[in-house]
C-alpha positions in Angstrom: 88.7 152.6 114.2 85.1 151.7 115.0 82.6 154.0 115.9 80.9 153.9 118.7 77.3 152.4 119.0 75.0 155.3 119.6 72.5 155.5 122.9 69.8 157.2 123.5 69.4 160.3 125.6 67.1 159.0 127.4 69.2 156.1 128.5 72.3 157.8 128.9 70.8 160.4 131.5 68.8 157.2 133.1 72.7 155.7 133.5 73.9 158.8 135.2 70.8 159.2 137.5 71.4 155.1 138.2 75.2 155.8 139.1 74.9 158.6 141.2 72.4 157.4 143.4 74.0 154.1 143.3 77.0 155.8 145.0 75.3 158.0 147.1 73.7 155.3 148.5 76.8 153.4 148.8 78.4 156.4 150.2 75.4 156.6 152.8 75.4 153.3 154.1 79.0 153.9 156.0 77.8 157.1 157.5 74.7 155.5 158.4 76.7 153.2 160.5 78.9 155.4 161.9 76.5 158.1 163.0 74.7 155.4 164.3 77.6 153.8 166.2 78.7 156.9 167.8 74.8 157.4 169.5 74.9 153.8 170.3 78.1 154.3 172.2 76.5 157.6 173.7 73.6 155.7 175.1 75.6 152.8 176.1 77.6 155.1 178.4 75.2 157.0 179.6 73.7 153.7 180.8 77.1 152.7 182.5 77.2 156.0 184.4 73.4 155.4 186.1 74.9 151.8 186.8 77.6 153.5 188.4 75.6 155.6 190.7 72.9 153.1 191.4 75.9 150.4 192.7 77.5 153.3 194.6 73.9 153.8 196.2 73.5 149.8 197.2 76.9 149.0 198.3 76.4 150.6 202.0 73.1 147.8 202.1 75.4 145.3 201.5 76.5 143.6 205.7 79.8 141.8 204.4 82.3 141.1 201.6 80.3 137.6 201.0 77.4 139.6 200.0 79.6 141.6 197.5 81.3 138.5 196.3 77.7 137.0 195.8 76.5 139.9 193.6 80.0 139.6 191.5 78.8 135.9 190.8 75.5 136.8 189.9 76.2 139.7 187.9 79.0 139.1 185.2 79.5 142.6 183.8 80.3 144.0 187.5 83.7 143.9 189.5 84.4 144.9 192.9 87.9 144.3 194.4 89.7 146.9 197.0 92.7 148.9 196.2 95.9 147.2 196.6 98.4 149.6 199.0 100.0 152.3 197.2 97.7 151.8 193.9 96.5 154.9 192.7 92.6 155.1 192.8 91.8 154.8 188.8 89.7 158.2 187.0 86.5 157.5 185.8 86.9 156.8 182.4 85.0 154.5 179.6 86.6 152.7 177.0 85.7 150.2 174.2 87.2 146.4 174.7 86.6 143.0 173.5 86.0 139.8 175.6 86.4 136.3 174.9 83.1 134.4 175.6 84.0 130.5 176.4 80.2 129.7 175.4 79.9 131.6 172.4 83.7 130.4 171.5 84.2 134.2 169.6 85.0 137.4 171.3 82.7 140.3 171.7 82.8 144.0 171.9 82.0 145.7 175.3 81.9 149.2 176.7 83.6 149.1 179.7 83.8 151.8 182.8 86.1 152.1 185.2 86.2 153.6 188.7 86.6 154.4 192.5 83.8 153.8 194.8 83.8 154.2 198.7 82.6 150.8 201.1 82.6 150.5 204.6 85.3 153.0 204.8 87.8 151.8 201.9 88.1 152.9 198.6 86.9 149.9 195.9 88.0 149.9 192.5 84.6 149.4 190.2 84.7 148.1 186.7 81.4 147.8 184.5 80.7 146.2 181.5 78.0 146.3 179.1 77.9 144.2 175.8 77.4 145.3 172.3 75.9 144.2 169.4 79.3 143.0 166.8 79.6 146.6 164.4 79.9 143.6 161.3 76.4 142.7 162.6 75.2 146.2 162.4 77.0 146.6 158.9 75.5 144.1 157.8 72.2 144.5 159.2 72.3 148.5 157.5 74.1 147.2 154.3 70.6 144.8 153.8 68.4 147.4 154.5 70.0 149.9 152.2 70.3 147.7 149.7 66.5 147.0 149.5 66.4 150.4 149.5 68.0 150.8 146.7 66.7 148.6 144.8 62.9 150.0 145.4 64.4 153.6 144.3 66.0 152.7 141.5 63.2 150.4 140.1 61.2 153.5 141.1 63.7 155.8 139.4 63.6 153.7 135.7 59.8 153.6 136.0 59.2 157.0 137.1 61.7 158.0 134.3 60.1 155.7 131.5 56.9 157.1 131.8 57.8 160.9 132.3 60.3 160.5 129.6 58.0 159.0 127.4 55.0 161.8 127.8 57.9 164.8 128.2 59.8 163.7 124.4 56.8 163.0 122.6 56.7 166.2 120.7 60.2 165.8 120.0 60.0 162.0 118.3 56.6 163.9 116.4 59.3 166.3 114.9 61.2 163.9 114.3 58.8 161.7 112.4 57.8 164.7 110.1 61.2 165.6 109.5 62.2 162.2 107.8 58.8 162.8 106.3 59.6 165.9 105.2 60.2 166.9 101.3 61.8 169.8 99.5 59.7 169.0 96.6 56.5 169.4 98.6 53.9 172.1 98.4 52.1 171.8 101.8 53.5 174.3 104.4 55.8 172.6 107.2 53.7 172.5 110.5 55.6 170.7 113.3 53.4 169.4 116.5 53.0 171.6 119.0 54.4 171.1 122.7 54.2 172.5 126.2 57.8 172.7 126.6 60.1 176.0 126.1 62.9 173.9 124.7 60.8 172.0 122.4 58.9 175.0 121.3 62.4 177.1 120.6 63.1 174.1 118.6 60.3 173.6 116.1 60.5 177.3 115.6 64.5 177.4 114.3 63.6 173.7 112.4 60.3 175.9 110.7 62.4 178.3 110.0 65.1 176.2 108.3 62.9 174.3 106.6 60.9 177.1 104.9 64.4 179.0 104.2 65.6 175.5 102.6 62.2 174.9 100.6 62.4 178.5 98.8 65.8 178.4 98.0 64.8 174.8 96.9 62.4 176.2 94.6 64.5 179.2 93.1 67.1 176.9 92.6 64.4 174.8 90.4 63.4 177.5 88.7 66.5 179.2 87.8 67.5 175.6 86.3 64.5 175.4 84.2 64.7 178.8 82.7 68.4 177.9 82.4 68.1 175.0 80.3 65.4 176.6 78.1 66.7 179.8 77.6 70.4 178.0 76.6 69.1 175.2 75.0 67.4 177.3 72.2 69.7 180.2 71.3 72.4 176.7 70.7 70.1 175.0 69.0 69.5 177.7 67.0 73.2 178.6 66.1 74.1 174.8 65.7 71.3 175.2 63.0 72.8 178.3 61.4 76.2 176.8 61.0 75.1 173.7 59.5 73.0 175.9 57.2 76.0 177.8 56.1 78.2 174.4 55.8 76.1 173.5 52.6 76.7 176.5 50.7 78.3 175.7 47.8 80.8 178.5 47.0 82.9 177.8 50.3 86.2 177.5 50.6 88.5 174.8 52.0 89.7 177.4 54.9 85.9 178.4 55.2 84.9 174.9 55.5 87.3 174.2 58.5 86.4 177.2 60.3 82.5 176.1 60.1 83.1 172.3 61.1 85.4 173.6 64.1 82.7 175.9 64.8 79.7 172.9 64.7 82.3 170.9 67.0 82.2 173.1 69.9 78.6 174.2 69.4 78.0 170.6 69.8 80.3 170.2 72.4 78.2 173.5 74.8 75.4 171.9 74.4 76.8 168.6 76.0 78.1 170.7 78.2 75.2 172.4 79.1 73.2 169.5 79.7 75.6 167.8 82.0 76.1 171.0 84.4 71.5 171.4 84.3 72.1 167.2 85.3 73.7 168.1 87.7 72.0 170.8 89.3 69.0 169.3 89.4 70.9 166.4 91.2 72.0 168.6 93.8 68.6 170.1 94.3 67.3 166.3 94.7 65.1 167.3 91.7 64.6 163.2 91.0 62.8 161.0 92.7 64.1 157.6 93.4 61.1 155.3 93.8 61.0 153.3 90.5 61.5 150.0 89.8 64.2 149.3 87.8 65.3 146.3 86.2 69.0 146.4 85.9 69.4 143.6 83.2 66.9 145.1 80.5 69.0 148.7 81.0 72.6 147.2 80.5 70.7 145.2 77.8 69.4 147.9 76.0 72.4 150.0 76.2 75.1 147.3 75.5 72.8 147.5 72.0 73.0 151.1 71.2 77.1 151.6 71.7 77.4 148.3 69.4 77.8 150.6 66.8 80.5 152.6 68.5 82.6 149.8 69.7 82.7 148.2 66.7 84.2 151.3 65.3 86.4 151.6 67.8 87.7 148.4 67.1 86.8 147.0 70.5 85.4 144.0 71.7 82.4 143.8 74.6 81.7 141.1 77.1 77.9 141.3 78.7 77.8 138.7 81.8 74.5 138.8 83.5 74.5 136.2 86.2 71.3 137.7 87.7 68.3 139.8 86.9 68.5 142.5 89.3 65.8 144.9 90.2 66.3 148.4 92.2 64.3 150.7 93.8 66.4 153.8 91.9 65.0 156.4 89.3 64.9 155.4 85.7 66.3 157.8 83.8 69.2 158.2 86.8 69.5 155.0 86.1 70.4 154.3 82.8 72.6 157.2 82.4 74.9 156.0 85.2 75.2 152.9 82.9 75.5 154.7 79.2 78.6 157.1 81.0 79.7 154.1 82.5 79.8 152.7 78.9 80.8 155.7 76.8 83.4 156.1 79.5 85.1 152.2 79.3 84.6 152.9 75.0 86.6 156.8 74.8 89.3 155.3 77.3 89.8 152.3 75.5 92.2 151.7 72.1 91.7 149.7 68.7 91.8 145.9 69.9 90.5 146.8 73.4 87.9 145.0 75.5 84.7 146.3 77.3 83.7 143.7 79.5 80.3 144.1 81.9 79.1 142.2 84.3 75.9 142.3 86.5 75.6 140.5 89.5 73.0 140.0 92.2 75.0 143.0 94.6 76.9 144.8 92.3 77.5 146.1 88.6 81.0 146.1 87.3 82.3 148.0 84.0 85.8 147.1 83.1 88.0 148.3 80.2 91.6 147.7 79.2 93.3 151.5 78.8 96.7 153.5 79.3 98.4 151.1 81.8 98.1 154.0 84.5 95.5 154.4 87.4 93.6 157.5 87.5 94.7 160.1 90.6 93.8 158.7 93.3 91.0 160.6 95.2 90.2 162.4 91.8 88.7 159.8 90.0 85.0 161.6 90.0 86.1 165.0 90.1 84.8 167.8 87.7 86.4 169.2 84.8 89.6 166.8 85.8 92.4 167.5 83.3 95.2 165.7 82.9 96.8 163.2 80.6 94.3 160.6 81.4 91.7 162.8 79.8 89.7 161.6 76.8 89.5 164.2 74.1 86.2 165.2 72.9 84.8 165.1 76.7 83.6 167.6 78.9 85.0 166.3 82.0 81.5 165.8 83.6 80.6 162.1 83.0 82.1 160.4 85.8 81.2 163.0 88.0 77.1 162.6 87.0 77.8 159.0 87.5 78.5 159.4 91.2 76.0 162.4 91.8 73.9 159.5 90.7 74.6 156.8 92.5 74.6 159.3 95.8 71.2 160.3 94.7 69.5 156.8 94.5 71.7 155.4 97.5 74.0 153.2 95.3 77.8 153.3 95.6 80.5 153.7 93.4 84.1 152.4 93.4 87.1 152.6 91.1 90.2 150.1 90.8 93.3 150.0 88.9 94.3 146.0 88.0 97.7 146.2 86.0 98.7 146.2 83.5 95.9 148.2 82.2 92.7 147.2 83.3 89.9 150.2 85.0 87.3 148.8 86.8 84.1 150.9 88.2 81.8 148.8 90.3 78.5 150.2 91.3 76.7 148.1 94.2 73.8 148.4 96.3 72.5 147.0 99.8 
């Protein structure tokens, strides 16, 4: 499953603020018009009701029915006709209708108000009409102008936004410069920009604090694995010394003898140890700095020279394929002990008539060896001190586990893959 392609803040809130308004004015446009509608129709009828009394106050000026029927012609939206016998006279009441106009060819809306007016002694039934503008008209006419409001606030909004954003989290991408500037290794004290804002200024102070908790531990961490490796190094030195001193005597016995060479073996086997668990310690601390050049092809090279010696006594036979010279941007000494583990690895895993093949290409390194036809466990192929019966005797368990502290500590990666019947391939590649 992918992951999702991350946003910015910034942009996410602006999409929100963009949304909302977009709906609210949405929303606001139907209100608009029907708030509107009802105090159209409230004016409308108001205006029907002074009709009503000013043509109740002109019908007794009128002589005859001809002069009525003449204002009927003349005026469209009026009608005047005399209650039928036994109709009821109709309440005064205004309702909405629509008319079909012959000359416009569509129908229109109307108010229209109905009711009983007196003249020359007989009650008249009055009907009034006044025309109104088509509601999809006014919609549409609203619907415009809210849209080109919208427009100029959201335009507003995204530049108003932009620049406030960009003045307001200015401290923050500051931080956030001297952050991936920032160095455990460094001596300088951590001083993160200042800024107006409580939030940003709560911030700097926890990241200050983290940083300077980080850089002591950094630092006692350092030092305890320097005094480590010197005060170790030199008490086994000095035994390893002793015991070979007291392997030359000549009055020992056979039974002495054994005792002594077992004793040299895992004197000799501590120190290994002991400089595989200071490696990696100092790889954890991110005691090495990656920023050398490296050319790959001189290392493998170099080091396919030096085990020569061992694989020929091994009875094995090696392969060295470089289709590329490759150069890194890695630390050197990293470097070429990833390849020598890599090497004595493929040789103490291998048997007499064996192959070691390498091969070095422009995006990846690949150290394959023919071995016990059985893959490694899976997801413990790098683990420490892994003991099983897979294990190489003589080893301390540590090798392939500095090879992939390395490779993490010079952004490289490394892979493992079982080919049967027997073949164990690492690959080590790079961007």
């Amino acid at each position: 499953m992918s992951t999702p392609r991350p946003v910015k803040l910034l942009l996410r809130t602006l999409r929100a603020q963009l949304v909302y308004a977009g709906l609210v004015s949405v929303a606001g446009t139907f209100v608009f018009y029907f708030v509107l509608q009802q105090l159209y129709y409230v004016d409308v009828d108001e205006a029907l009701l002074l009709r009503r009394d000013e043509v109740a106050a002109k019908l007794p000026l009128l002589a005859s029915p001809a002069d009525l029927a003449l204002w009927q012609r003349l005026d469209r939206d009026l009608e005047l006709r005399p209650l039928r016998p036994g109709e009821a006279a109709p309440p005064t009441r205004i309702v909405g209708e629509k008319r079909y106009l012959a000359a416009a060819n569509e129908w229109e809306p109307y108010r229209t108000l109905t009711t009983t007016v007196p003249y020359q002694g007989q009650p008249y039934r009055l009907v009034l009409r006044s025309s109104l503008v088509e509601s999809e008209d006014l919609l549409v006419a609203i619907g415009l102008a809210q849209a080109g409001l919208l427009v100029v606030l959201l335009g507003g909004l995204v530049l108003v936004q932009q620049r406030v954003a960009r003045r307001l989290w200015q401290p923050f991408y500051q931080t956030l410069a001297q952050l991936r500037r920032f160095r455990l290794d460094q001596r300088a004290p951590v001083e993160l920009a200042a800024s107006p804002t409580l939030e940003f200024q709560e911030l700097n102070t926890a990241l200050t604090d983290l940083l300077t908790q980080h850089r002591r531990l950094y630092h006692s961490q350092k030092e305890f694995t320097e005094n480590a490796a010197h005060e170790m190094q030199t008490p086994l030195a000095v035994q390893h010394t002793k015991l070979e001193l007291l392997a030359q005597q000549p009055d020992l016995s056979e039974e002495q003898a054994q005792h002594l060479d077992a004793l040299l073996a895992v004197t000799q086997r501590l120190a290994r140890l002991n400089r595989s668990l200071l490696l990696l310690a100092r790889l954890e601390n991110q005691q090495f700095a990656a920023d050398e050049q490296v050319e790959l092809s001189q290392v493998l090279t170099s080091l396919t020279a030096q085990v020569q010696e061992q694989i020929e006594a091994a009875g094995l036979s090696l392969t060295l394929a470089l289709a590329a010279p490759v150069t890194l941007r890695a630390n050197a000494t990293l470097v070429e002990i990833l390849v020598s583990n890599l090497l004595v690895n493929a040789i103490r895993h291998n048997g007499p008539g064996g192959t070691v093949a390498v091969t070095l290409t422009a995006g990846q390194l690949t150290v394959e060896n023919t071995g016990r036809a059985e893959a490694l466990p899976a997801g413990r192929e790098f683990a420490r001190f892994r003991k099983d019966a897979l294990s190489a005797a003589g080893g301390v368990g540590l090798g392939l586990a500095i090879s992939r502290q390395i490779c993490d500590t010079c952004g490289l990666t490394l892979a493992y893959e079982f080919a049967p019947p027997n073949r164990h391939r690492f690959t080590v590649g790079w961007a």
